[in-house]
C-alpha positions as CSV (number, residue, x, y, z in Angstrom):
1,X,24.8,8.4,-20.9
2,X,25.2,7.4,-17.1
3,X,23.2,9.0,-14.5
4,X,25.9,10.2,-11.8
5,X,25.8,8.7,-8.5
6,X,23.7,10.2,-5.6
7,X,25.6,12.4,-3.1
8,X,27.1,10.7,-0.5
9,X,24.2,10.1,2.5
10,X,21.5,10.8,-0.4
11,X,20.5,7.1,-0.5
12,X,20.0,6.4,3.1
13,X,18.3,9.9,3.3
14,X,15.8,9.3,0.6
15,X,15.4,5.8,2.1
16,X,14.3,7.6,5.5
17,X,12.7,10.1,4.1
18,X,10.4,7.2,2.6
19,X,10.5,5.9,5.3
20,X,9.2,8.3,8.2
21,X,7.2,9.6,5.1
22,X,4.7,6.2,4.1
23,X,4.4,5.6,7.5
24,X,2.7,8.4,8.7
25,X,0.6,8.5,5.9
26,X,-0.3,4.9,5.7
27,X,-1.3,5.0,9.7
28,X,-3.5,7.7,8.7
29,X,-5.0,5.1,5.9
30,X,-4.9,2.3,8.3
31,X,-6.5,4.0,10.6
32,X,-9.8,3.9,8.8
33,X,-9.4,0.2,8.0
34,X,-9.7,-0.6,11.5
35,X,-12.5,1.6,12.6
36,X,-14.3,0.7,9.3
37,X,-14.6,-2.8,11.1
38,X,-15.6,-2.0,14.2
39,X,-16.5,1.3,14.9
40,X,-18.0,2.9,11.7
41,X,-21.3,0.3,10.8
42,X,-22.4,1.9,14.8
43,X,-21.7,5.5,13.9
44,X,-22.4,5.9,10.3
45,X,-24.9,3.7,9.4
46,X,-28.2,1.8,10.3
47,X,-27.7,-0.1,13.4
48,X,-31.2,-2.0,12.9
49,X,-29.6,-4.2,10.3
50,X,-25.6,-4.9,11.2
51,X,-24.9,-7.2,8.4
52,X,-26.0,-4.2,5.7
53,X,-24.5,-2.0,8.0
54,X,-20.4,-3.7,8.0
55,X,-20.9,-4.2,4.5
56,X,-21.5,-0.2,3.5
57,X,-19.0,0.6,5.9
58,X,-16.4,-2.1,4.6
59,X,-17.6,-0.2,1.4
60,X,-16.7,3.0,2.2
61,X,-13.4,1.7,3.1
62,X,-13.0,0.5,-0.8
63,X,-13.6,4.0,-2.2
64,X,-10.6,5.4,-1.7
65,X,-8.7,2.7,-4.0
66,X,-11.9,3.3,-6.4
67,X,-10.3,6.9,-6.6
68,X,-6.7,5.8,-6.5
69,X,-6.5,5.3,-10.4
70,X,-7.7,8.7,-10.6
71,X,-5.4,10.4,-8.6
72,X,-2.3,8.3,-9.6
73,X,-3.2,9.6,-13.0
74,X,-2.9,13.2,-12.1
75,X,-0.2,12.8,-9.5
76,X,1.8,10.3,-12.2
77,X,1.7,13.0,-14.3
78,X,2.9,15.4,-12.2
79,X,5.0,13.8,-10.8
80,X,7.5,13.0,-13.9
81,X,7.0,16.5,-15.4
82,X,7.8,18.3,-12.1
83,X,9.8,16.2,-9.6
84,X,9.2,13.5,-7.1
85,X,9.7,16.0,-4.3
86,X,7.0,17.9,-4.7
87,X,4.5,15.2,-5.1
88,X,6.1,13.3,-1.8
89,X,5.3,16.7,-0.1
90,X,1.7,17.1,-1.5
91,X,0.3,13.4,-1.0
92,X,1.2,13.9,3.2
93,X,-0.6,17.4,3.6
94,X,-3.5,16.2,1.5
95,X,-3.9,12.6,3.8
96,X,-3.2,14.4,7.3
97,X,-5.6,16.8,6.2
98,X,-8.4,14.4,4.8
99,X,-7.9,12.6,7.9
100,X,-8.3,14.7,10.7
101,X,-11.6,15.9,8.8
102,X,-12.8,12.5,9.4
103,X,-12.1,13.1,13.3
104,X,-14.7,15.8,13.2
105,X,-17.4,14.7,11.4
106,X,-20.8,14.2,12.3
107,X,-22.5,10.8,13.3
108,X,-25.8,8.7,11.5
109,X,-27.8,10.2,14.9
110,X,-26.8,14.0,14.5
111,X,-27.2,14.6,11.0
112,X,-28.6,11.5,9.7
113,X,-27.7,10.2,6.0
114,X,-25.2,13.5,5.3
115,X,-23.1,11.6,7.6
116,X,-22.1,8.5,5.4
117,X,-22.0,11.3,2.1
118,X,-19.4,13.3,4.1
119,X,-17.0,10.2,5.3
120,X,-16.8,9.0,1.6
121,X,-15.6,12.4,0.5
122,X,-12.9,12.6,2.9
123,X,-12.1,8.5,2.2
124,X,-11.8,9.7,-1.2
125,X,-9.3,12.5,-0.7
126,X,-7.2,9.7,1.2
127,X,-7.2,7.4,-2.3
128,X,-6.1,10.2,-4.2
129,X,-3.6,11.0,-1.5
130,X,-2.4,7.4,-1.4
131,X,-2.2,6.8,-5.0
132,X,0.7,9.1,-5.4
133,X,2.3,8.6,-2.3
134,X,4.3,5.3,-3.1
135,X,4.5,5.8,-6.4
136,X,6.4,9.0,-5.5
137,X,8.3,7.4,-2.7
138,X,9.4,4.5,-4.7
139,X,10.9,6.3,-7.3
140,X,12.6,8.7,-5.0
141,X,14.1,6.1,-3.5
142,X,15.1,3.5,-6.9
143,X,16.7,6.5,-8.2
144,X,18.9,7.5,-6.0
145,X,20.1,4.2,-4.7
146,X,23.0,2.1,-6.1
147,X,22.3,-0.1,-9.0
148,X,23.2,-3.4,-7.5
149,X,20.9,-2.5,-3.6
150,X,17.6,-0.8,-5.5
151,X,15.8,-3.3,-3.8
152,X,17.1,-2.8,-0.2
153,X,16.8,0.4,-0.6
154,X,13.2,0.9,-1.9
155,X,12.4,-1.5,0.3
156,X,12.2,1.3,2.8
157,X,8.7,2.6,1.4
158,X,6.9,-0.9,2.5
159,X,8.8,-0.9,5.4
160,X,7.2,2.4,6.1
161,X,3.7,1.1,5.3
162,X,4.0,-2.0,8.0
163,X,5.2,0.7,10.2
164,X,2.1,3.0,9.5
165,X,-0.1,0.1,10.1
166,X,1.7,-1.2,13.1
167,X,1.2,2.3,14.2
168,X,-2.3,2.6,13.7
169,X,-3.0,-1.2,15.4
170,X,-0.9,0.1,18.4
171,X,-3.6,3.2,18.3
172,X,-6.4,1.2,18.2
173,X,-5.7,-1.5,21.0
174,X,-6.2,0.6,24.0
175,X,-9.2,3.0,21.6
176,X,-10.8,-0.6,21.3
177,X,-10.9,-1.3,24.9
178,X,-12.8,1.8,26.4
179,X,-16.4,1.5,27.2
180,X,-19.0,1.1,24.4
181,X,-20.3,4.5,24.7
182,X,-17.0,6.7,25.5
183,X,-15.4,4.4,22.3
184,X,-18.6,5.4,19.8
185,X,-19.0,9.1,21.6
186,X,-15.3,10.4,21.3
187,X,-13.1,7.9,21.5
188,X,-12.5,7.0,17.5
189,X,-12.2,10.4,16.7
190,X,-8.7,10.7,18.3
191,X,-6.7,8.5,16.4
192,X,-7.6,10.7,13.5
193,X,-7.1,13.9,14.9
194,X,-3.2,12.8,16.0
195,X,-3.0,12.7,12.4
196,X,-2.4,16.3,11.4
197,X,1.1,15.8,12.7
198,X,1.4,14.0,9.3
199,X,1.6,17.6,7.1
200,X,3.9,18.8,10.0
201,X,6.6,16.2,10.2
202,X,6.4,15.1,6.6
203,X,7.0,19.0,5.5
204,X,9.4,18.8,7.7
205,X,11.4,15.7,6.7
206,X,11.3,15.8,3.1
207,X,11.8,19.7,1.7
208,X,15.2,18.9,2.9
209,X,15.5,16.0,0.1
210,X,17.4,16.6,-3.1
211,X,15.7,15.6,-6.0
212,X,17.1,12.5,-7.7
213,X,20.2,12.3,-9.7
214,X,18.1,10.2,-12.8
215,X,15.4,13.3,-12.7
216,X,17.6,15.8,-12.5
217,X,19.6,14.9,-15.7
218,X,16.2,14.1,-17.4
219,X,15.6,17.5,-16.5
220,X,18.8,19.2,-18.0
221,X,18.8,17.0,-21.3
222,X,15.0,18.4,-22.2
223,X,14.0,14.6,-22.4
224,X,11.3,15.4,-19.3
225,X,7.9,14.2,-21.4
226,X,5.2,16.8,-21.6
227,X,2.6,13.7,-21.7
228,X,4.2,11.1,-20.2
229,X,1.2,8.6,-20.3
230,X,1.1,8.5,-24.2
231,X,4.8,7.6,-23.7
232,X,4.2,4.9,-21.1
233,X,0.7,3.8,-23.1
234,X,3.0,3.5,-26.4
235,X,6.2,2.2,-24.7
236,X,5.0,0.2,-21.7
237,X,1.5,-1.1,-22.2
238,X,3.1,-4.5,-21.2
239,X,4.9,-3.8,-17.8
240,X,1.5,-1.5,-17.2
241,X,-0.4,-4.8,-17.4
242,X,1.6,-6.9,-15.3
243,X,2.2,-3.9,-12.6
244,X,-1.9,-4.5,-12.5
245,X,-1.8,-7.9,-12.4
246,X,0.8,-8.2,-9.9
247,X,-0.7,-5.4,-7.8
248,X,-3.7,-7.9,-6.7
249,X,-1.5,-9.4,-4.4
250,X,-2.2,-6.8,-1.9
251,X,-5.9,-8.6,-1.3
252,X,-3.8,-10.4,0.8
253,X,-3.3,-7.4,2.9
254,X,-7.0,-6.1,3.2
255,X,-8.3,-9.5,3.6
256,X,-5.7,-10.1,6.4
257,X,-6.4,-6.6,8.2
258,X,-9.8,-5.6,7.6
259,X,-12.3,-8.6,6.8
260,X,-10.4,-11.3,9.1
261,X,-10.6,-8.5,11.7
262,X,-14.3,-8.1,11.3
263,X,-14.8,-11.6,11.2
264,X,-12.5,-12.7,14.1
265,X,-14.8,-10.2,16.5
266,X,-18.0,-11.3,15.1
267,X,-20.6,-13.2,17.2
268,X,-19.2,-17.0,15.0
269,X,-16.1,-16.9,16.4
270,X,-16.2,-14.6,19.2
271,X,-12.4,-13.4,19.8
272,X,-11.6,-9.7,21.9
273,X,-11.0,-6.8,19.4
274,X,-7.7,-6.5,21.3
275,X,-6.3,-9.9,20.9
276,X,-6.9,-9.6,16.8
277,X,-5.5,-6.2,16.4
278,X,-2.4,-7.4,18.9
279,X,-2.4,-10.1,15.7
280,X,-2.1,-7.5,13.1
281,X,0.6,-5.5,15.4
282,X,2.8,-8.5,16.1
283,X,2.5,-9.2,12.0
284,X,3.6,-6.0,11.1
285,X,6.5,-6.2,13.3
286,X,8.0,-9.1,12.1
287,X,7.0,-7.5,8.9
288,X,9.1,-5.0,9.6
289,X,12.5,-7.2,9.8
290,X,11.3,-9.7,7.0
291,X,10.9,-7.0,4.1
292,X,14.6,-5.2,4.1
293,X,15.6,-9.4,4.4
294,X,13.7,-10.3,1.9
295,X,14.5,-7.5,-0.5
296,X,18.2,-7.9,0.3
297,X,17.8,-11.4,-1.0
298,X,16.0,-9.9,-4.2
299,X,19.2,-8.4,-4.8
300,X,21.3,-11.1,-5.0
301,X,19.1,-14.0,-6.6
302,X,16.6,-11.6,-8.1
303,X,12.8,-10.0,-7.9
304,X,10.9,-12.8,-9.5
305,X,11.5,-15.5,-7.7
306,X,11.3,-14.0,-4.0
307,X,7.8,-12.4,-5.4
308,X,6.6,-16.1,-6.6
309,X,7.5,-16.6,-2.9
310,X,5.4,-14.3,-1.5
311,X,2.4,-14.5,-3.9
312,X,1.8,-18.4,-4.1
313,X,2.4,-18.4,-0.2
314,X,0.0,-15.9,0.8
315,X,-2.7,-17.6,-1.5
316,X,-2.0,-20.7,0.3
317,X,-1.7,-19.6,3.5
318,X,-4.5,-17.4,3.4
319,X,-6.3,-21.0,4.1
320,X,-4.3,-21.7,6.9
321,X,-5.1,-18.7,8.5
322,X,-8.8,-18.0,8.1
323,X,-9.1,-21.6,9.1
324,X,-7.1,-21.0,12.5
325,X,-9.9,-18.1,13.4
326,X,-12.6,-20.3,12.9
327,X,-11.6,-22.7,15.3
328,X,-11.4,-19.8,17.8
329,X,-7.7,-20.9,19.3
330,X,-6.3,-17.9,19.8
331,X,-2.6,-19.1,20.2
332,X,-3.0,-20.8,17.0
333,X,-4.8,-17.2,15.4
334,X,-1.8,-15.2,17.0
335,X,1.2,-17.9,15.6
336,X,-0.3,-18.5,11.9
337,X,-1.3,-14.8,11.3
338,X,2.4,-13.4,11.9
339,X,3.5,-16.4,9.5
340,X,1.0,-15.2,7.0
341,X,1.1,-11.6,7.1
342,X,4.6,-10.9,8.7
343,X,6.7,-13.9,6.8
344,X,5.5,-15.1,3.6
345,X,3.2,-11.7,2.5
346,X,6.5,-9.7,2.9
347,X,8.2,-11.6,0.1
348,X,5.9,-9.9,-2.4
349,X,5.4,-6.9,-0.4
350,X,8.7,-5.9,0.2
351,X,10.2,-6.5,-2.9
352,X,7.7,-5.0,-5.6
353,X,8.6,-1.7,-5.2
354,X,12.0,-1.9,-6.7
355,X,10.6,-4.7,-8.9
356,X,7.5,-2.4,-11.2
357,X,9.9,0.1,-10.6
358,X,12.8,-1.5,-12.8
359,X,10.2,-2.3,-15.8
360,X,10.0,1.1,-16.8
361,X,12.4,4.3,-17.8
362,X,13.0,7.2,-15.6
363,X,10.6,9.5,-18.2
364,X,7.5,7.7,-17.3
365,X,8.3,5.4,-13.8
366,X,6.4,7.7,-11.7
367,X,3.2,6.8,-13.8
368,X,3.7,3.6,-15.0
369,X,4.0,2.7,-10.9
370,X,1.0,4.9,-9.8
371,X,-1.3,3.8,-12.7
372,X,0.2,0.3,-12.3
373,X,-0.6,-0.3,-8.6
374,X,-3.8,1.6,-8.2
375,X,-5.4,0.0,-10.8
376,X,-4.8,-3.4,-8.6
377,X,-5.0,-1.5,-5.8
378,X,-8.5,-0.4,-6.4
379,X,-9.6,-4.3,-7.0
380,X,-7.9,-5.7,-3.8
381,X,-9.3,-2.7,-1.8
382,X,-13.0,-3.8,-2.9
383,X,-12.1,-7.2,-2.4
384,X,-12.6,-6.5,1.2
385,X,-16.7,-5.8,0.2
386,X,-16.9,-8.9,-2.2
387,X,-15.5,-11.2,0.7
388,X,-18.1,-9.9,2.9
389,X,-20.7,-10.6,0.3
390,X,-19.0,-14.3,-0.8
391,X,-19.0,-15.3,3.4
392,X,-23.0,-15.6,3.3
393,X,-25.6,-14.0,5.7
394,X,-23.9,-14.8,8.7
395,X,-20.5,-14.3,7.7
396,X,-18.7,-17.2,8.5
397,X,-18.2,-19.1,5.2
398,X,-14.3,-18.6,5.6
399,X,-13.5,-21.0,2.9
400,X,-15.3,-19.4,0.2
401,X,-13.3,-16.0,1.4
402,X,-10.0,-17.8,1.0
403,X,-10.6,-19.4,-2.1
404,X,-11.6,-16.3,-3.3
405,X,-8.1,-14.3,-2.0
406,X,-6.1,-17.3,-3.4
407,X,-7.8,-17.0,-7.1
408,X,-6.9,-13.0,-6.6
409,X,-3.0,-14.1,-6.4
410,X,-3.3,-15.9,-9.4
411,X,-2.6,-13.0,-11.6
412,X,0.6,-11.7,-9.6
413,X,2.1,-15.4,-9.8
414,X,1.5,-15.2,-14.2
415,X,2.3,-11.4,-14.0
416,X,5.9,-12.7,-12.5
417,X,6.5,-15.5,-14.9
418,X,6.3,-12.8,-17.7
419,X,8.4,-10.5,-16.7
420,X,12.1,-9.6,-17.6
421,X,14.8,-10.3,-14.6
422,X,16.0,-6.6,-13.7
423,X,17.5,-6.6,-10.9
424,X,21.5,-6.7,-12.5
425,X,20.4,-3.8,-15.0
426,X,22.2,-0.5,-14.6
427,X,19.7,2.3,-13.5
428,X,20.2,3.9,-16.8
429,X,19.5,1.5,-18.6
430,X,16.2,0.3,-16.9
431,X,12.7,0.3,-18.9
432,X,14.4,-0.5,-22.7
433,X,13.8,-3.7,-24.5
434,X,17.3,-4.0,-25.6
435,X,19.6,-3.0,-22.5
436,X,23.2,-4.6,-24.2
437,X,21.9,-2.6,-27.4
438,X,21.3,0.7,-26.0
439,X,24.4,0.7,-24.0
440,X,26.6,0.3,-27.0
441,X,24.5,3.0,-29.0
442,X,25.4,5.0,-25.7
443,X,29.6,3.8,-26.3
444,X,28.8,5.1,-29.8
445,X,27.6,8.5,-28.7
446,X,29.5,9.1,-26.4
C-alpha cells in the first residue's frame, strides 16, 4: 500500500519546523561546548591545577552524549508508538529548560564541590533532550517529503544544527570579550538564560505541524509496534550497526568546535578567543549553504558516495587544520577551518539524516535513528576528553589528536561501503530487504 502524499505546503513546513526547531535547541547545546572551553574549568572546578581542571570540564561536556543512548531509547520508543509531534515538542521544553538552569547555578567558590554535581545533572537532561530531538526531526521531515528530494528535505534538521551553533558562536564572541571578572561573574550565565525562548517559540512553531502521512496510515492499519525495539533488534540489527558506526563521524564536529577551540586559546599557540570562535561562525555559515547543496546532490547521484566525501575528507583534513593552529597564522586558521568544517564535514553531515533514515521502515525509524546516532554520538562526544588526554601534559601534541579523529572516521567510511543505495526507493517501501518483491506482494494485495 502507498503512503499518500503530504498536503500541499506540508513538506516545506515540516522542513521549517525542523528547521527553526534544531536550531534553537542545538544553540542551547552549543552553548555549553563553548563555555565548557573557556569559561567552565574557572567557575566549576579547581583553578590550582588548569590542565585537570579543562579536562573535567571538557568531561562534563561528554556526559550528555553518555546519556543520549538512554534517552533516545525512551524517546525512540515513544516516539513510533505515539507520534513524532509530540516528541519534537517535548525534546525543546526539556533543553530550554535544562539550559537556563545552567544559567543559575552556583560557582566552585559559593558552594564548593555541589557545583560541578549540579552542572552534570542539568548537562544530562540536555543528552536526553538531544537524543530525541533529531531523531524526531528527521523522521518528521523524511516522511513527509517527496520520494525522489528526502534528502533536500531532511537536510533541513542539520541545517538547523549549523544554525544553532552559528548562533551560539555569534553569542559567545562579544561574551568572550568582556573583562575577566564581569565574563566569570555574570557574563556566561546570559547566553543560557536567552534560552528559555526555546520552549516558547518551539511550542509555538511546531503544535501547528500535522503529523506525517507514513505515521498516520501506520496508525489507522494497527501496524504501530507496541515494542518497537524487539522489531528493530530482530529486523534491523545491521542498519543499527552501521547507523553507529557511521555516527562517529561527528568527532569531527567536537574536535573542530570544542578541543581545537581550547587548544587554539591555550598558552602553545596563543590565538584571541574571538578570532577562533569568528572560525567556528564563518564555518557554520558556509555550512549552512554547503549541506542543502550537498544533500541535493545526494539526491541525484546518491547517499553513499557524497558521505565517503565527507568522511574520508574530514579525516584527512582534520590534519590540515590542527596543523594550521599550530603554526599560529591566523589567516591560514580562518581559511582551512571553513574548508574543513563548512565544506568537506557537510558532505557527511548534511546528508546522513535522510541516509540512516532510509535503512529502516516507518514502524521502527524513529528508534533505529535515535539508538543509531546516540550510540556514536556518545563516543564522538567523549572523544573531546580522550583528545585532551592523547595531546600530553601541555596539550599541544596536535598530531596525535588528528590521527586519533582520522582513525574515528574509519568506521563511517566501512559503515558506507556496506550499505544498500536508497535514495531511488519509494518511501513505502524503505527499510525491506526485498523492495521489487514487496511491491509486487503489494500489486497482489491490492
Amino acid at each position: 500500500m502507498s503512503v499518500p502524499a503530504a498536503p500541499p505546503g506540508q513538506p516545506k513546513k515540516a522542513a521549517t519546523a525542523a528547521w527553526i526547531g534544531s536550531a534553537l535547541e542545538y544553540y542551547d547545546f552549543f552553548i555549553y561546548g563553548s563555555a565548557a572551553a573557556l569559561i567552565f574549568p574557572t567557575v566549576f572546578f579547581d583553578e590550582s591545577d588548569p590542565a585537570t581542571a579543562t579536562l573535567l570540564s571538557l568531561g562534563t561536556f561528554g556526559v550528555a552524549y553518555a546519556a543520549r543512548p538512554i534517552g533516545a531509547l525512551f524517546l525512540g520508543h515513544y516516539g513510533d508508538r505515539l507520534g513524532r509531534k509530540k516528541i519534537m515538542v517535548f525534546t525543546l521544553i526539556l533543553m530550554g529548560l535544562s539550559t537556563f538552569l545552567i544559567g543559575c547555578l552556583p560557582t566552585r567558590d559559593q558552594v564548593g564541590t555541589l557545583a560541578p554535581v549540579l552542572l552534570v545533572i542539568c548537562r544530562v537532561l540536555q543528552g536526553i533532550s538531544a537524543a530525541g530531538e533529531q531523531a524526531s526531526a528527521n523522521s518528521m521531515t523524511l516522511e513527509h517529503a517527496p520520494s525522489e528530494r528526502r534528502g533536500f528535505f531532511t537536510s533541513f534538521t542539520l541545517s538547523g544544527t549549523q544554525g544553532g551553533q552559528l548562533l551560539a558562536t555569534l553569542v559567545f564572541i562579544p561574551i568572550a570579550a568582556l573583562p575577566e571578572d564581569q565574563l566569570l561573574s555574570w557574563g556566561w550565565r546570559v547566553p543560557f538564560w536567552m534560552s528559555i525562548a526555546v520552549a516558547v517559540v518551539g511550542y509555538v512553531i511546531r503544535r501547528t505541524l500535522d503529523e506525517t502521512p507514513a505515521f498516520t496510515q501506520q496508525t489507522e492499519s494497527g501496524g504501530v509496534a507496541k515494542l518497537p525495539l524487539a522489531i528493530l533488534l530482530r529486523e534491523h540489527w545491521a542498519d543499527v550497526l552501521r547507523v553507529i558506526a557511521g555516527a562517529l563521524v561527528a568527532s569531527v564536529s567536537t574536535i573542530f568546535t570544542v578541543w581545537a577551540l581550547a587548544y587554539g586559546t591555550s598558552d602553545s599557540v596563543g590565538l584571541s578567543r574571538s578570532s577562533m570562535l569568528w572560525v567556528g561562525a564563518l564555518a557554520n555559515l558556509v555550512a549552512l549553504a554547503a549541506i542543502p547543496l550537498w544533500a541535493t546532490l545526494s539526491d541525484r547521484i546518491g547517499r553513499r558516495p557524497v558521505f565517503l566525501i565527507g568522511a574520508a575528507g574530514s579525516a584527512v583534513m582534520m590534519f590540515v587544520y590542527l596543523w594550521a593552529i599550530s603554526t599560529g597564522a591566523y589567516p591560514l586558521v580562518l581559511v582551512l577551518g571553513i574548508v574543513t568544517f563548512g565544506v568537506v564535514y557537510s558532505a557527511a553531515n548534511g546528508i546522513w539524516p535522510a541516509f540512516y533514515g532510509e535503512m529502516f521502515s516507518t514502524r521502527v525509524r524513529l528508534s533505529g535513528m535515535a539508538i543509531g546516532t546516540q550510540i556514536g554520538f556518545a563516543v564522538a562526544g567523549f572523544a573531546v576528553t580522550f583528545a585532551a588526554q592523547i595531546a600530553g601534559p601541555d596539550g599541544d601534541d596536535w598530531f596525535a589528536v588528528a590521527l586519533f579523529t582520522a582513525a574515528l572516521c574509519v568506521p563511517p567510511v566501512l559503515a558506507a561501503l556496506t550499505a544498500r543505495e536508497t535514495h531511488k526507493i519509494p518511501t513505502e517501501l524503505l527499510g525491506t530487504r526485498t523492495p521489487h518483491e514487496k511491491n509486487d506482494r503489494d500489486r497482489v494485495a491490492a
